[in-house]
N, C-alpha and C positions, 0 to 999 in steps of 0.2 A: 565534519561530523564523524565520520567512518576513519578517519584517521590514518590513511591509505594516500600514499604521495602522488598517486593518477587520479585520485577523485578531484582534489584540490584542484588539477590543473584542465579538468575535466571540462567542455564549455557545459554550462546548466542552462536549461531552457524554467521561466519560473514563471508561474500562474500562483492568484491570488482570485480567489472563491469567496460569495457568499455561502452563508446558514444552511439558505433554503435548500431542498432535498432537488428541486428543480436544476441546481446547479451541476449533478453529477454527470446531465448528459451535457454539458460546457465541457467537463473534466474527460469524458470517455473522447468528448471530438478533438482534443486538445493531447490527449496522449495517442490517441490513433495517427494525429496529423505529424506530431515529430517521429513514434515508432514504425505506423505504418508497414514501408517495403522495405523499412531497415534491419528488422530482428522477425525470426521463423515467428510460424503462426502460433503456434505453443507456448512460446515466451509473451510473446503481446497478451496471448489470452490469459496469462499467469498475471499477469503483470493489471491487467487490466478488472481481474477478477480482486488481486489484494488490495490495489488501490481505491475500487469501489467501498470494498469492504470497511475497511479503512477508516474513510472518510465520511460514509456512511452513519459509522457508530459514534464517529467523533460530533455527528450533527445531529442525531439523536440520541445521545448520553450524556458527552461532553458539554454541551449548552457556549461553545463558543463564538466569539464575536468575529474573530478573522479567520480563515485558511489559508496555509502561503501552501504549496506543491512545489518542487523543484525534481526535474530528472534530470540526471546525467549519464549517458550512455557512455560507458567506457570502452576499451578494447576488448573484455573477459565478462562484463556485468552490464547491468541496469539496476542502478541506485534510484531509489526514490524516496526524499523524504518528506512527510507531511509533517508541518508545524501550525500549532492552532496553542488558544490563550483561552483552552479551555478547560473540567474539571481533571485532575489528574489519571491518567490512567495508562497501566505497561499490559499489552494486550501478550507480551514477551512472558509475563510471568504467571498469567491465568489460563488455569487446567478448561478444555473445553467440556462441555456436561457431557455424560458418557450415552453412546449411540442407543437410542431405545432395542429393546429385543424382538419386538413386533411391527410390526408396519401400522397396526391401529394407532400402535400410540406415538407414531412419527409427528410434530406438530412444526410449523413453518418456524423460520428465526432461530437464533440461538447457534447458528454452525460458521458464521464468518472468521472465528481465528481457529477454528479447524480445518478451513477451505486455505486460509492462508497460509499454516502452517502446510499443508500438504503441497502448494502449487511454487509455493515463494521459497527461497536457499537460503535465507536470512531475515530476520525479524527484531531491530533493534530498537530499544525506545532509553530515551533520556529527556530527565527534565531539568531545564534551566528556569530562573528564576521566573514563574509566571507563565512558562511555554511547553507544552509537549512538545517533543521531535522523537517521529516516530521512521525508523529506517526500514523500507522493503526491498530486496535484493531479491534477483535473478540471475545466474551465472546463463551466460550463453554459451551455448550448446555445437558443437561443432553439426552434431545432426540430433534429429528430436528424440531419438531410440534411449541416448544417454543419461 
């Protein structure tokens, strides 16, 4: 998908989700359990805040019937890409709504592709015939300052 001759050969670890919203703590134990002690706590937390996000919208917006998840930790990143056969949507091309100016009118919702934008190095989406594939990247960090 990324096009990168180390993803390809990359081993992928791959989960397939239901719908339901119940699923996402399946999804948080299921990337903790491969990233876990293997990437600083910053990146997990990165990684684990865009993936919620994510998959999140795609199960209440997108109305799809399957989610596949695939991570591949490479040497430099963590690739992750969510594909679902749901409504179209590039979260890559959509401006997030602009921050209120007061704290009254702060209301919940509405900041997940501003959170991801900010925590994730990469945000790629492509659609194939009938599928989102949504790509979120992480570079790893030699130390978390960077």
């Amino acid at each position: 998908m990324t096009g990168t001759p180390s993803a390809v050969h990359a081993p992928a670890h791959r989960l397939e989700i239901g719908t339901a919203t119940v699923e996402l703590r399946r999804l948080y134990a299921w990337l903790h359990e491969i990233l876990g002690d293997n990437v600083p706590e910053d990146t997990l937390f990165a990684l684990d805040l865009g993936l919620h996000e994510a998959v999140a919208n795609a199960m209440t917006h997108g109305f799809p019937h399957t989610i596949v998840v695939t991570l591949r930790h490479l040497e430099d990143r963590v690739e992750i890409e969510i594909e679902d056969d749901g409504i179209p949507f590039d979260p890559a091309a959509v401006s997030p709504p602009p921050l209120p100016s007061r704290l009254e009118d702060v209301v919940p919702g509405g900041n997940g592709i501003r959170l991801m934008r900010r925590f994730l190095d990469g945000i790629s989406y492509e659609r194939s015939p009938g599928r989102n594939h949504l790509v979120l990247t992480r570079r790893l960090r030699t130390n978390s300052l960077a």
